[in-house]
N, C-alpha and C positions, 0 to 999 in steps of 0.2 A: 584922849584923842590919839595919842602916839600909838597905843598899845591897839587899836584898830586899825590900825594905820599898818602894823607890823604883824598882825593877823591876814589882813589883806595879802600883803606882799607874801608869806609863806607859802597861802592858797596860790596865787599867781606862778611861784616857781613850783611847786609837787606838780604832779605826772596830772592831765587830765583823767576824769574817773574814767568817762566814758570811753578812753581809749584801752585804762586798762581793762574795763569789761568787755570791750571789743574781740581784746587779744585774749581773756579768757574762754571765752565761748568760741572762739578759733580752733584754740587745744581742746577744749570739750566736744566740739562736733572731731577736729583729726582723731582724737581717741576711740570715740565712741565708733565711727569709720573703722578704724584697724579694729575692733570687737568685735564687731558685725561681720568684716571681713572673713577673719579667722572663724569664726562660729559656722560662715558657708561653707567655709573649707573644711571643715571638721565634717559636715554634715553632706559635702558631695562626697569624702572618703569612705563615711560608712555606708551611703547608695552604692557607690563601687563596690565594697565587700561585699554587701548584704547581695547584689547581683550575680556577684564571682557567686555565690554559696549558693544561690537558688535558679543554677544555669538549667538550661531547661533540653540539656544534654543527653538524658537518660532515655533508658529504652519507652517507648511508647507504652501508655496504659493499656492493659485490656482490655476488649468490650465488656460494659456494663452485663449482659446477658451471658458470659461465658463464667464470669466468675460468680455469679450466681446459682449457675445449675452445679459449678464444683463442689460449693461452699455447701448446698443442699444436698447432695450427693455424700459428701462426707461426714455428713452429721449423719443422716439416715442410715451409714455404715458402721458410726461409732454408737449407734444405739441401739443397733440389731445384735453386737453382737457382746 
């Protein structure tokens, strides 16, 4: 009986579980938070580059129809002669 008796009472003073899995799944969502966090951040820096690199700054295309008749033009010239 004693030795139940002294098993009991060890249970009564340790930490409750449920608190400590409380406090673990605390750090497990803050962590996983800062992951996520950083992983956006990584991922809005390379939308920025990728943006910076494909500015849409450049002289204008030419019409469809001009570069056509050159393109045709040129070949017909390189093969006449």
């Amino acid at each position: 009986m004693n030795a139940r008796n002294d098993v009991k009472r060890l249970s009564d003073q340790s930490l409750d579980a449920r608190l400590v899995l409380a406090a673990a799944q605390l750090r497990f969502a803050a962590r996983v938070d800062f992951l996520v966090a950083r992983w956006l951040e990584r991922c809005a820096t390379n939308v920025e580059e990728a943006q910076r690199l494909f500015k849409t700054d450049r002289k204008p295309v030419r019409k469809f129809g001009m570069g056509v008749s050159r393109v045709a033009c040129n070949s017909s010239r390189s093969e006449a002669s």
